[in-house]
C-alpha positions as CSV (number, residue, x, y, z in Angstrom):
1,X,-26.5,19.3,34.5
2,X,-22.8,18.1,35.1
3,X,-20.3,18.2,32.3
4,X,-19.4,14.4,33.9
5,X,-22.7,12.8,33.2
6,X,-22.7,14.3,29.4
7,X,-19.4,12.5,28.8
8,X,-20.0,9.0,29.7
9,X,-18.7,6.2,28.9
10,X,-20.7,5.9,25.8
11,X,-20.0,8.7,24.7
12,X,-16.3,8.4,24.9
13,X,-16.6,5.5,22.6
14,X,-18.4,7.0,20.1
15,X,-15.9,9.7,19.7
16,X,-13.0,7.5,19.6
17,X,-14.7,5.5,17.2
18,X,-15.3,9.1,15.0
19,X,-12.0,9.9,15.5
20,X,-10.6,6.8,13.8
21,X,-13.5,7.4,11.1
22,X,-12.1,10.5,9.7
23,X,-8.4,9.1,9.8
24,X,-9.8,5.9,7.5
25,X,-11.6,8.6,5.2
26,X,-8.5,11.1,5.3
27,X,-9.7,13.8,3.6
28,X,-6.9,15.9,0.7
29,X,-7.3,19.6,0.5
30,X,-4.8,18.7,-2.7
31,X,-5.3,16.3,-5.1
32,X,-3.0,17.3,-8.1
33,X,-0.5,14.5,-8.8
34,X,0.2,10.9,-8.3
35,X,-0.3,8.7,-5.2
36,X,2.2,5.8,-5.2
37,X,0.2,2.2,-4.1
38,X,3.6,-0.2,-4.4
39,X,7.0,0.2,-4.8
40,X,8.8,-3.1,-6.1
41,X,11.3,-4.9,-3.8
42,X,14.7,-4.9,-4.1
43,X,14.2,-1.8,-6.8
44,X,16.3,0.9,-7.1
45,X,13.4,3.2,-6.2
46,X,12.7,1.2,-3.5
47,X,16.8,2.0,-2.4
48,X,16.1,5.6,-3.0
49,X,13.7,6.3,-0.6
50,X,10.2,6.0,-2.3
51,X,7.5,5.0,-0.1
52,X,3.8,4.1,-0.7
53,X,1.7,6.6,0.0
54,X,3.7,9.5,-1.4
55,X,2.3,11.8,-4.0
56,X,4.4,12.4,-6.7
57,X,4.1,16.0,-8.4
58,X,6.4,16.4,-11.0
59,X,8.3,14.4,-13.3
60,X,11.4,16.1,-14.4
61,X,9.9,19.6,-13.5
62,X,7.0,18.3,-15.5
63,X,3.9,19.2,-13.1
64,X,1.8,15.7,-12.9
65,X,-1.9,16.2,-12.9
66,X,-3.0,12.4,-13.1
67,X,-2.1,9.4,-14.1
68,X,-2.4,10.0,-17.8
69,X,0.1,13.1,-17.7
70,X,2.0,11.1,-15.3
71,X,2.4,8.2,-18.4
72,X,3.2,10.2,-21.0
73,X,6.1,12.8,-18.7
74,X,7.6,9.1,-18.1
75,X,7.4,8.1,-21.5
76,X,9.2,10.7,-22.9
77,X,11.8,10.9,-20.1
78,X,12.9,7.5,-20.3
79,X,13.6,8.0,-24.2
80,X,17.5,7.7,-24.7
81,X,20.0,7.9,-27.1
82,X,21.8,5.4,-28.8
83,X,25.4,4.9,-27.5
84,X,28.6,4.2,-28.8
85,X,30.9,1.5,-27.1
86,X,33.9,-0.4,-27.9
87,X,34.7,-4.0,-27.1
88,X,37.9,-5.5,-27.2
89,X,37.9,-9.4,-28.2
90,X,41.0,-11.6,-28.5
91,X,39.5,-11.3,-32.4
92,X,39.8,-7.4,-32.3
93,X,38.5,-4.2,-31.6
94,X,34.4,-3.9,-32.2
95,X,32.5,-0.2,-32.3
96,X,29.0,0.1,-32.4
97,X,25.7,1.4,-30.9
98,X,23.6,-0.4,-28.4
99,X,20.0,1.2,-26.7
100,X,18.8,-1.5,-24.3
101,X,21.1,-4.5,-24.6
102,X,25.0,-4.7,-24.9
103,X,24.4,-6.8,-28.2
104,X,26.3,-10.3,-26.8
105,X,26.2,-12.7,-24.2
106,X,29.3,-14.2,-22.0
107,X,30.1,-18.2,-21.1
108,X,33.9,-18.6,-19.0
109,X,34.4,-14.5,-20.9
110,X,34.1,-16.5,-24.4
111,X,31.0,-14.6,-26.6
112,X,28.9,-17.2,-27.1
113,X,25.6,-15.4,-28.8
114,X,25.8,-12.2,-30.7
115,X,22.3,-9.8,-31.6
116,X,22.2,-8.8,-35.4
117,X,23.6,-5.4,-34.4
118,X,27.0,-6.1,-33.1
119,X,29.1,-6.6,-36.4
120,X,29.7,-10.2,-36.1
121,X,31.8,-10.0,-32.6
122,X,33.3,-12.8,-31.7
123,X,36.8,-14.4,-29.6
124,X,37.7,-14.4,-25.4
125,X,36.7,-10.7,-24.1
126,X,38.6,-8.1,-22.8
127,X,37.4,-4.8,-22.5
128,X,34.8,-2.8,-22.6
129,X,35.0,1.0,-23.5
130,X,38.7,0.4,-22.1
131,X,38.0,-0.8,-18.9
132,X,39.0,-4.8,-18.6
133,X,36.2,-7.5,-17.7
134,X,36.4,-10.1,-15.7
135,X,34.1,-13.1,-14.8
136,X,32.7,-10.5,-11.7
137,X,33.0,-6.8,-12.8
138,X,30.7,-7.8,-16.0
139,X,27.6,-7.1,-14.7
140,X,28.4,-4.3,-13.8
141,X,30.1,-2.4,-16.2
142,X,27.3,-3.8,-18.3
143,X,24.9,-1.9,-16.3
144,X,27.5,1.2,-16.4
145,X,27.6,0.8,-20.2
146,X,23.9,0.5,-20.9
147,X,22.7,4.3,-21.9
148,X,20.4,5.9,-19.6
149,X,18.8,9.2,-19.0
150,X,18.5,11.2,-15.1
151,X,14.4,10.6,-14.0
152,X,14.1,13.1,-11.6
153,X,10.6,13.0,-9.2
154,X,9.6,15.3,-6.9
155,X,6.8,14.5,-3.9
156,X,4.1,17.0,-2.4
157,X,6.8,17.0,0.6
158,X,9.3,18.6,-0.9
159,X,11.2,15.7,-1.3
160,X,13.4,14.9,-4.8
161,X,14.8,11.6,-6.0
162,X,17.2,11.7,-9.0
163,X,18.6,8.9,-10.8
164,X,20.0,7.4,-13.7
165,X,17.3,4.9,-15.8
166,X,16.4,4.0,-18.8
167,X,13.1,1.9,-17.9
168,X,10.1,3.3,-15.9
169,X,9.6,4.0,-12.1
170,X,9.1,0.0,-10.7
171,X,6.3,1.3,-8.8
172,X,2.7,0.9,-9.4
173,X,0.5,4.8,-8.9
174,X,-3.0,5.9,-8.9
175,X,-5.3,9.3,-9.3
176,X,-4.9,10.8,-6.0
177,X,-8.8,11.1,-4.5
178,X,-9.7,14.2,-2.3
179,X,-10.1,11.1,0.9
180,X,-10.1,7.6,0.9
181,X,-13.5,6.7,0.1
182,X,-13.7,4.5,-2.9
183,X,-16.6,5.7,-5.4
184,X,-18.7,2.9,-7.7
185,X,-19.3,3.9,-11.1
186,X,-22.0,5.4,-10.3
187,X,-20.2,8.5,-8.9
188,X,-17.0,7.8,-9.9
189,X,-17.7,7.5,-13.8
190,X,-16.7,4.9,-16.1
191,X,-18.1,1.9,-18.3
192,X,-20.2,-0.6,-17.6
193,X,-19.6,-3.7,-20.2
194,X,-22.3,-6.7,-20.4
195,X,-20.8,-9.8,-22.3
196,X,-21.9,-12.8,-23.5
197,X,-19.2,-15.5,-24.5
198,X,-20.4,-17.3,-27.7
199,X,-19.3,-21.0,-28.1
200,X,-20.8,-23.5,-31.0
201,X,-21.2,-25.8,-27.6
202,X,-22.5,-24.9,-23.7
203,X,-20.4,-22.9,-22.3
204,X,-19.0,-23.9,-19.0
205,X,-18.5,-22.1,-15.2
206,X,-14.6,-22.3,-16.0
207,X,-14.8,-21.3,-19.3
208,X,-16.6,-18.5,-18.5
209,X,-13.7,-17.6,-15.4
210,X,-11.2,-18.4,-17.9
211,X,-11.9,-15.6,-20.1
212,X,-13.1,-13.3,-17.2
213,X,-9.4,-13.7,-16.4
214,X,-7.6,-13.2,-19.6
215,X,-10.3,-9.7,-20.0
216,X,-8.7,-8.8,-16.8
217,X,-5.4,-9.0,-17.4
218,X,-5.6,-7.4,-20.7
219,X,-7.4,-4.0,-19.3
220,X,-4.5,-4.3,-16.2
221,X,-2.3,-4.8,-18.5
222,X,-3.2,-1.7,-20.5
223,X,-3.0,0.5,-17.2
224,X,-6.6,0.4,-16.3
225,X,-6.7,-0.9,-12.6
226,X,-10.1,0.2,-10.8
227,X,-11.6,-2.7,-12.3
228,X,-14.4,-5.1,-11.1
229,X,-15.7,-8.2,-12.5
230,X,-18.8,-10.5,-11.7
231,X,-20.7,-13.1,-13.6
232,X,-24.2,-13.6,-13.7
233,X,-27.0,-16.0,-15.6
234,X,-30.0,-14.2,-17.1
235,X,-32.6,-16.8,-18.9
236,X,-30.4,-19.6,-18.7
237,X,-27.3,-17.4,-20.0
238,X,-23.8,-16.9,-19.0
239,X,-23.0,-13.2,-18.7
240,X,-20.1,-11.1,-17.4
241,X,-20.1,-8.1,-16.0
242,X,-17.4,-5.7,-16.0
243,X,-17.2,-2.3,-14.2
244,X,-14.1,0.3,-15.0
245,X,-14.1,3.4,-13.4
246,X,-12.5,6.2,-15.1
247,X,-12.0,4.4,-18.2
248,X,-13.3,5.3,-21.4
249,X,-16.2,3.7,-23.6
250,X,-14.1,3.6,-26.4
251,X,-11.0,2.6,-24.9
252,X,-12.8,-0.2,-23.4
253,X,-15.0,-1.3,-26.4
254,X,-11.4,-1.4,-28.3
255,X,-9.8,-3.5,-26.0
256,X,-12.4,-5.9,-25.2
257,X,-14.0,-5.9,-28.8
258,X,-11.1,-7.5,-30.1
259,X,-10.5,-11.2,-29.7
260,X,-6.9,-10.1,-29.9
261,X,-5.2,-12.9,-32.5
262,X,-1.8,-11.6,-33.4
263,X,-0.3,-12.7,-36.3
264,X,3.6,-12.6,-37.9
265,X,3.5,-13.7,-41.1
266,X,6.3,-14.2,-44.0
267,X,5.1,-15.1,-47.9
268,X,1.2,-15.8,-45.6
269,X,2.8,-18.1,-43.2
270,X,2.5,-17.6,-39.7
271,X,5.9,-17.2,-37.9
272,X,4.9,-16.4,-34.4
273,X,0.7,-15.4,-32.5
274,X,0.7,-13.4,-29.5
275,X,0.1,-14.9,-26.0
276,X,3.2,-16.3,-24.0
277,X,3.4,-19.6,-26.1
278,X,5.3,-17.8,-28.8
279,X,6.1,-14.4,-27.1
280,X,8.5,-14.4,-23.6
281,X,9.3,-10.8,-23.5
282,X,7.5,-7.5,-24.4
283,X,9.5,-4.2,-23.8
284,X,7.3,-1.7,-22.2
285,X,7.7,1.1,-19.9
286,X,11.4,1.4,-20.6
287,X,12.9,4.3,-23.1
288,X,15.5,1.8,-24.7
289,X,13.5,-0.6,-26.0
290,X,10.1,0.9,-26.4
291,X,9.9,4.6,-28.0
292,X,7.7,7.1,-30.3
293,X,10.2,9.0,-33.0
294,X,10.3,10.0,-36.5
295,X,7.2,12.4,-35.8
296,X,6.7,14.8,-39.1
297,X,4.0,15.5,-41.6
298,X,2.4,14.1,-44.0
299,X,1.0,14.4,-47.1
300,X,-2.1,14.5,-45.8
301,X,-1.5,17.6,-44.4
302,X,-1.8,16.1,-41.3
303,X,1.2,14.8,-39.2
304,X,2.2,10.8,-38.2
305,X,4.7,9.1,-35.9
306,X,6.3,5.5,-35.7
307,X,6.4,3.7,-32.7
308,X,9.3,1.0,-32.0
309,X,9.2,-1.8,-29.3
310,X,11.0,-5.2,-29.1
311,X,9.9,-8.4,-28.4
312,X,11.3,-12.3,-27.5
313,X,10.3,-15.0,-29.1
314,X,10.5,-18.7,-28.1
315,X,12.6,-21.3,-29.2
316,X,9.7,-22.8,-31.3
317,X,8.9,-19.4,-33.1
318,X,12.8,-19.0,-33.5
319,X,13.2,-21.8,-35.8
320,X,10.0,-21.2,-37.6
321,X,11.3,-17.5,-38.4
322,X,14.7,-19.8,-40.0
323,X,13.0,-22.3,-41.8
324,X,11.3,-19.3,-43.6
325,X,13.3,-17.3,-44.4
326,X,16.0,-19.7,-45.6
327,X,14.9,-19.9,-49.2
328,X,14.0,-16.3,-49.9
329,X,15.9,-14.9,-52.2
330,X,17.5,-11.0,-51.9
331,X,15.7,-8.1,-53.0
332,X,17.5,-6.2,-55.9
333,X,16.5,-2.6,-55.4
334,X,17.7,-2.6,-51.5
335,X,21.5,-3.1,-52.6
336,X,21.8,-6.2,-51.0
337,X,20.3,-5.2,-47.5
338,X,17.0,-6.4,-47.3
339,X,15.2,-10.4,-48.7
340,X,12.0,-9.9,-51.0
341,X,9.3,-10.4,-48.4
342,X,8.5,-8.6,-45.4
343,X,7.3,-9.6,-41.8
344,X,3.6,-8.4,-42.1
345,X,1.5,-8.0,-38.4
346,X,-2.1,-9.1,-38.5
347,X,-4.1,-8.4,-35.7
348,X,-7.6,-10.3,-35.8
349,X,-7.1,-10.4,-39.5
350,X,-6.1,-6.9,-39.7
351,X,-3.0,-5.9,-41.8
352,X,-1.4,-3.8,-38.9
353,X,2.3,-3.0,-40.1
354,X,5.4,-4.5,-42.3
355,X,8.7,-5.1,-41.6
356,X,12.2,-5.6,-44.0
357,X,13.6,-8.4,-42.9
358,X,17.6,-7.6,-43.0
359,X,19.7,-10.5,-44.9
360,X,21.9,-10.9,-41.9
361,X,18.9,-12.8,-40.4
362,X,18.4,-14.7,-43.6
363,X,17.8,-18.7,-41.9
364,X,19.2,-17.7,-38.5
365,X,16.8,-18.6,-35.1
366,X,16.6,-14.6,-34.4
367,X,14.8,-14.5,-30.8
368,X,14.4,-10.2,-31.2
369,X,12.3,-8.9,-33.3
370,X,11.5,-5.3,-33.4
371,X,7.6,-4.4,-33.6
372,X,6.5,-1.1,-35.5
373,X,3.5,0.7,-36.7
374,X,1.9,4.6,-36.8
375,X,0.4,6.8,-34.9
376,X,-1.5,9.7,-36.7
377,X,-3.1,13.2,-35.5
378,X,-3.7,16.9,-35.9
379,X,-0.6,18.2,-34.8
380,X,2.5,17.0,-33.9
381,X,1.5,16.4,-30.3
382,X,-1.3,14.5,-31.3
383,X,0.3,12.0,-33.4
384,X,2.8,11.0,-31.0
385,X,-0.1,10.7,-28.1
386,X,-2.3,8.3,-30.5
387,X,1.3,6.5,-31.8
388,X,1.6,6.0,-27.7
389,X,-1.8,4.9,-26.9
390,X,-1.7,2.3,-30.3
391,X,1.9,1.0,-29.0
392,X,0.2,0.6,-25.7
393,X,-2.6,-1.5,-27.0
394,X,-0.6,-4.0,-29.4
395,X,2.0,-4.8,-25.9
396,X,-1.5,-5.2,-24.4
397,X,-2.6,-8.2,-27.0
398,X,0.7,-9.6,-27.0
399,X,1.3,-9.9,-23.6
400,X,-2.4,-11.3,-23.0
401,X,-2.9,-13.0,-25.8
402,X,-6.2,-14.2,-27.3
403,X,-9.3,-14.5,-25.3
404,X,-10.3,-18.3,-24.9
405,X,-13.8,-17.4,-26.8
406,X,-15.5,-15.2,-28.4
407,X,-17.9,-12.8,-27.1
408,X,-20.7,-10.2,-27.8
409,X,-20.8,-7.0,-25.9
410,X,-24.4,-7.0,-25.3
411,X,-24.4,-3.6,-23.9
412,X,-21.8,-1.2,-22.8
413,X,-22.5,2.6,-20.6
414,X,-20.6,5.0,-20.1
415,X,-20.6,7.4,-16.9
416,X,-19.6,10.4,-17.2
417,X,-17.6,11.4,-14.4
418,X,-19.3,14.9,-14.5
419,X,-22.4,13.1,-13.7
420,X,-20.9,11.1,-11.0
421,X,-20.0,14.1,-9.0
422,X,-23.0,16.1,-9.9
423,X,-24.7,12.9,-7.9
424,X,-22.4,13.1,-4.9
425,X,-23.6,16.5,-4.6
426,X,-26.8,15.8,-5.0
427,X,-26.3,13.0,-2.3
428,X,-24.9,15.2,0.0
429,X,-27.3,18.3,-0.1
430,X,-30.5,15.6,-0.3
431,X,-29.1,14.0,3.1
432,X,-28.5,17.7,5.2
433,X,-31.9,18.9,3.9
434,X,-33.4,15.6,5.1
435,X,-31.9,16.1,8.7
436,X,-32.7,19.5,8.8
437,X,-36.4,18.4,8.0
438,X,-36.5,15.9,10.8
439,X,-35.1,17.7,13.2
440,X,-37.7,20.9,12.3
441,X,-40.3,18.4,12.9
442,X,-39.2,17.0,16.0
443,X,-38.8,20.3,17.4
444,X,-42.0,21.5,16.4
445,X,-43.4,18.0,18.0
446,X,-41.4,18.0,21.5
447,X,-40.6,22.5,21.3
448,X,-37.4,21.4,22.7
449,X,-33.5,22.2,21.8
450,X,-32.2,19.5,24.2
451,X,-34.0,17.2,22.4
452,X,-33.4,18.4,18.4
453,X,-29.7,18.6,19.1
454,X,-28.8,15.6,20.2
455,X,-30.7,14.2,17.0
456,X,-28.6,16.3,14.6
457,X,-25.1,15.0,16.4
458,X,-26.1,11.6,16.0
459,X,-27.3,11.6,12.8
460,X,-24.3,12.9,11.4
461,X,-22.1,10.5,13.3
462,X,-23.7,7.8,12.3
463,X,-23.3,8.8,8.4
464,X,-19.5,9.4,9.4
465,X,-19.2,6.1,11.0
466,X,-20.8,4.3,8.4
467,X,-18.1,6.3,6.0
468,X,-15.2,5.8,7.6
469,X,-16.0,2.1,7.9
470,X,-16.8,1.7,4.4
471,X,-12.9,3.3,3.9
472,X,-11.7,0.7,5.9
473,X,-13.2,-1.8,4.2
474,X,-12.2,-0.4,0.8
475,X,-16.4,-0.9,0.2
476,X,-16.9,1.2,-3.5
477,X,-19.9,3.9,-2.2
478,X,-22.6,3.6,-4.8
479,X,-26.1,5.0,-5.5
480,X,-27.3,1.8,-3.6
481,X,-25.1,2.5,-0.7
482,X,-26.0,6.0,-0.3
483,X,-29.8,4.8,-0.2
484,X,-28.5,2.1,2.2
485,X,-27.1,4.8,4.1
486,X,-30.6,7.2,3.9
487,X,-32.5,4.1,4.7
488,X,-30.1,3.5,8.3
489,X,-30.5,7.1,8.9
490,X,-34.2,7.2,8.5
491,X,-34.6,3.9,11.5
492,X,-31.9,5.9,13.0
493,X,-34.4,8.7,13.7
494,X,-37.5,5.8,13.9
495,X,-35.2,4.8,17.0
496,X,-34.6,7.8,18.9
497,X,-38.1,9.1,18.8
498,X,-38.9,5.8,20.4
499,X,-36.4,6.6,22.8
500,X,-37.9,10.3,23.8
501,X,-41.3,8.5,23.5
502,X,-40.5,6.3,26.6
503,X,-38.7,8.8,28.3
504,X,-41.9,10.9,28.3
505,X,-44.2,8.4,28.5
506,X,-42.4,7.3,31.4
507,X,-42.8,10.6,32.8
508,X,-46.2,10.6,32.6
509,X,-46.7,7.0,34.3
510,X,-44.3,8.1,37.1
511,X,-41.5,5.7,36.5
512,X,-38.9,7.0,37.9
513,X,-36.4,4.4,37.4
514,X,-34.4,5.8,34.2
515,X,-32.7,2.7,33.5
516,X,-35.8,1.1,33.6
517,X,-37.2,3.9,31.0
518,X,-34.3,2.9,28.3
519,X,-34.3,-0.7,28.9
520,X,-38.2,-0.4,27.8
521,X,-37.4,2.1,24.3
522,X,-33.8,-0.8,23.7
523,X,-36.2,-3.9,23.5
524,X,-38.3,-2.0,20.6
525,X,-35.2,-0.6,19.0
526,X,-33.8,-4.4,19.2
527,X,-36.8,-5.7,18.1
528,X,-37.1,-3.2,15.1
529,X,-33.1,-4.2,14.0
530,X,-33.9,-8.2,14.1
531,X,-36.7,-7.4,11.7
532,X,-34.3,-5.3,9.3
533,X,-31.5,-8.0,9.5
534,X,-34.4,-10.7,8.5
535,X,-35.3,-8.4,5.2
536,X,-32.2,-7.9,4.4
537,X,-29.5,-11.1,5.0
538,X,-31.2,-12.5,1.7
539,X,-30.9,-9.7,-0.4
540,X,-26.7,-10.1,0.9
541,X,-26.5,-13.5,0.2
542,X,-28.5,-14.2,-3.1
543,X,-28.9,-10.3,-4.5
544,X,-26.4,-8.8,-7.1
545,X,-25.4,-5.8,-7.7
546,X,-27.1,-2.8,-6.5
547,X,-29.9,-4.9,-4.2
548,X,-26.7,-6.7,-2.9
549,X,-24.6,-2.8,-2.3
550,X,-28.2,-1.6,-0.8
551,X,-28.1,-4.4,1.9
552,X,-24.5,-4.2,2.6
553,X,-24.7,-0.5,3.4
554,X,-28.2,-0.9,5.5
555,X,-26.9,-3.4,7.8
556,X,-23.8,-2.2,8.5
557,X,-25.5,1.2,9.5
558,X,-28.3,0.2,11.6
559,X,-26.0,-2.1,13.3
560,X,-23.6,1.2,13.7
561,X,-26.8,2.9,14.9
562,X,-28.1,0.3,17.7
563,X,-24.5,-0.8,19.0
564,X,-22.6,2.5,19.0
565,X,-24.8,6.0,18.5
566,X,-28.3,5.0,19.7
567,X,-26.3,4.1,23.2
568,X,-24.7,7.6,22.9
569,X,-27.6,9.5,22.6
570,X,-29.7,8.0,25.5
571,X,-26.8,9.1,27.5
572,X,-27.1,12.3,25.9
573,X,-30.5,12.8,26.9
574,X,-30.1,11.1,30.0
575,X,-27.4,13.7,31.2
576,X,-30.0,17.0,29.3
577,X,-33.2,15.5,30.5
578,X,-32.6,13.3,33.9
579,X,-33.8,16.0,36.6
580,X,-31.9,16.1,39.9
């Protein structure tokens, strides 16, 4: 046997083609920390240095685990101080505090509109904090002005990027996964929500996109990203079908449960609903504007926290918040500070929070309005993690706003993620103990090494392939795929006793032409992979779900197994068996 005829051409290709396999599947001995998808253009992280595809470990020597330590270490390092500036006017000298806006904005230098906070400024600007503006420098001593804490990340490199902020990263992260594989729910754990849209009329195709849309958004919107979505008609019924991984059954059934009308009201008139009509801005993700504080306990021996975050409101909800309040009267017992009604949040009829509303906004358009409400828990910790994850959830609804119709959640599972990866294993050691068992038999069959060897290689190979495709493709590797990829195996082995068949049988008839021996086993293995391509094209084109991920995963691996390994092995055993 010469090492030359072992390595043909064939089997060159197939281990290039396993080479470029693993590097798709790139597999992490570490998996502790983030792994960063985007970074936004043009930001200053961008300008720093970060790159996709780094991990980041530690947020200001906080170690970062996943993306839920990751949220709340940014959180809390993007919380900053009020600040104390002075600005010069041609009117005077004006001191006060600002977080995340400098309180005033500039036409020609001349203040021309003035937030509730900044003591009335008003005249032709000079300076700010001593340092004199001028039609070009404002920006940026605006920027220099603006309070901000140092955000310090550090990479599984080594690398470190510090810099002053007071909003979060601008880049978008995910769990880092031990290789590139995506998992379906099945292994990957998560919820599975069936939903039926309910309508006093029949419900339309784009109704039912519509609202597939807004669900979307809202769960992206709350940080959950892994997320697909399908419809489907059972008896005559529209149905969506949403699929989370790694998301939680009550997180889920909170968010989606909801039809999400928000409500300002004053004296039980509405002032501004949530959804972009009313709403232009929502702070999130940035310390100055959106932030946990007053934590302490509470007389329930238990302990509570406030959370803060400002909003914009439109021109429209602007002028309803003046005509309402221009009649109210001043409420005795706050020494002249506060009107007698509050700003009370409803959310799907749900008395949420109240807000004073100061006099100074008594009939003025105010576009900022400061949202509020509690967070309760255990301990300390605990209340500011639930104040978090409730601030979280109301930026959710208003930025979303209200789903187009109502729904039903017909049925919702949850996956535990322990389960998923006890069936990964289960996968794994189910598909070695099936090779092992072939080959056994075809070696007690043909009492032959040169045969049962080549067997194993290829088998494995062609799992490998089939994997490092399915990275390439970003496919999500289900239950259904893995029996996809058992059932390509299994004509995989069909194949290549066909293969030895003919070889031998060949033998026996004296053909002595070994081309002429293959050509003879390829038109059956052809033959066999038209007839699985006819079975299952229909189950691709009209199946769902997991009949639709099984025929996926079986077509691309007995088309794997006929064009790339079964190729590979006849030369295998044409270079171990071929006598001189």
């Amino acid at each position: 046997m010469k090492l030359k005829k072992l390595f043909g051409i064939r089997t060159w290709i197939l281990i290039i083609l396993l080479i470029f396999a693993i590097i798709a599947i790139h597999p992490r001995s570490n998996t502790e920390g983030v792994l960063v998808k985007s970074v936004d253009k043009g930001s200053l992280e961008e300008q720093i240095g970060i790159k996709t595809n780094q991990i980041i470990t530690s947020v200001n020597d906080i170690a970062i685990k996943d993306i839920p330590s990751y949220n709340l270490a940014i959180q809390k390092a993007i919380i900053v101080e009020p600040k104390e500036i002075i600005v010069e006017t041609t009117e005077g000298k004006f001191t006060y505090k600002i977080l995340n806006d400098i309180g005033f904005e500039l036409e020609n230098l001349t203040i021309v509109k003035t937030k509730n906070f900044t003591n009335n400024i008003m005249g032709d600007i000079i300076s700010i904090n001593e340092k004199n503006v001028t039609q070009t420098n404002f920006f940026q001593i605006k920027n220099e002005v603006l309070p901000k804490n140092i955000l310090k990340l550090a990479t599984v490199e080594g690398q470190e990027f510090a810099y002053l902020t007071s909003s979060a990263p601008k880049v978008t992260v995910s769990n880092v996964e031990k290789t590139n594989l995506k998992k379906g729910l099945d292994l990957a754990g998560g919820t599975r929500v069936l939903l039926k849209p309910v309508a006093d009329h029949p419900v339309t195709e784009k109704e039912v996109s519509d609202l597939s849309s807004v669900l979307e958004n809202r769960l992206n919107v709350y940080g959950l990203s892994d997320i697909r979505s399908r419809t489907a008609e059972i008896n005559n019924e529209k149905l969506i079908i949403l699929e989370l991984a790694g998301a939680t059954k009550e997180e889920v059934e909170d968010l989606i449960s909801k039809q999400g009308v928000f409500e300002a009201k004053i004296a039980n008139k509405t002032v501004f609903e949530g959804g972009k009509k009313d709403i232009t801005f929502v702070c999130r993700d940035d310390g100055t504007c959106a932030f946990v504080s007053a934590c302490g306990q509470n007389s329930n021996q238990g302990y509570s926290c406030r959370f803060d975050f400002s909003i914009s409101l439109s021109a429209e909800a602007a002028k309803r918040h003046a005509e309402l309040t221009r009649d109210l009267s001043i409420d005795p017992a706050s020494a002249g500070q506060y009107l007698n009604e509050t700003l009370e949040l409803y959310l799907d009829n749900e008395f949420v929070s109240s807000l004073r509303i100061g006099t100074s906004l008594q009939g003025q358009e105010a576009t900022s309005i400061s949202i509020s409400g509690p967070g309760f828990g255990s301990t300390s910790a605990a209340a500011e993690e639930d104040a978090y994850k409730e601030m979280n959830k109301l930026q959710t609804v208003l930025i979303s706003g209200s789903l187009p119709l109502d729904i039903e959640v017909v049925r919702i599972d949850f996956i535990s993620p322990v389960l998923g990866q006890s069936f990964v294993k289960n996968s794994i050691l189910i598909i070695l103990l099936s090779i092992l068992g072939v080959s056994a038999v075809i070696f007690i069959v043909y009492r032959s090494f040169k045969i049962v060897i080549p067997i194993i290689i290829t088998l494995l190979s062609e799992i490998l392939l089939i994997l490092g495709f399915a990275a390439l493709i970003k496919w999500n590797i289900d239950i259904a795929s893995i029996a996809g990829i058992v059932a390509a195996v299994g004509t995989g082995v069909d194949d290549q006793i066909v293969i030895i068949d003919e070889i031998k049988r060949g033998e026996q008839q004296q053909i002595f032409d070994w081309k002429q021996r293959i050509k003879r086993a390829f038109f059956i293995i052809f033959a066999a992979y038209v007839a699985t391509l006819a079975s299952m094209l229909p189950l691709w084109f009209t199946g769902a779900g997991l009949l639709r991920g099984f025929a996926v995963t079986t077509i691309i691996g007995v088309s794997i197994g006929v064009f790339i390994t079964r190729p590979a092995y006849a030369s295998f055993l044409e270079a171990l068996l071929k006598k001189e």
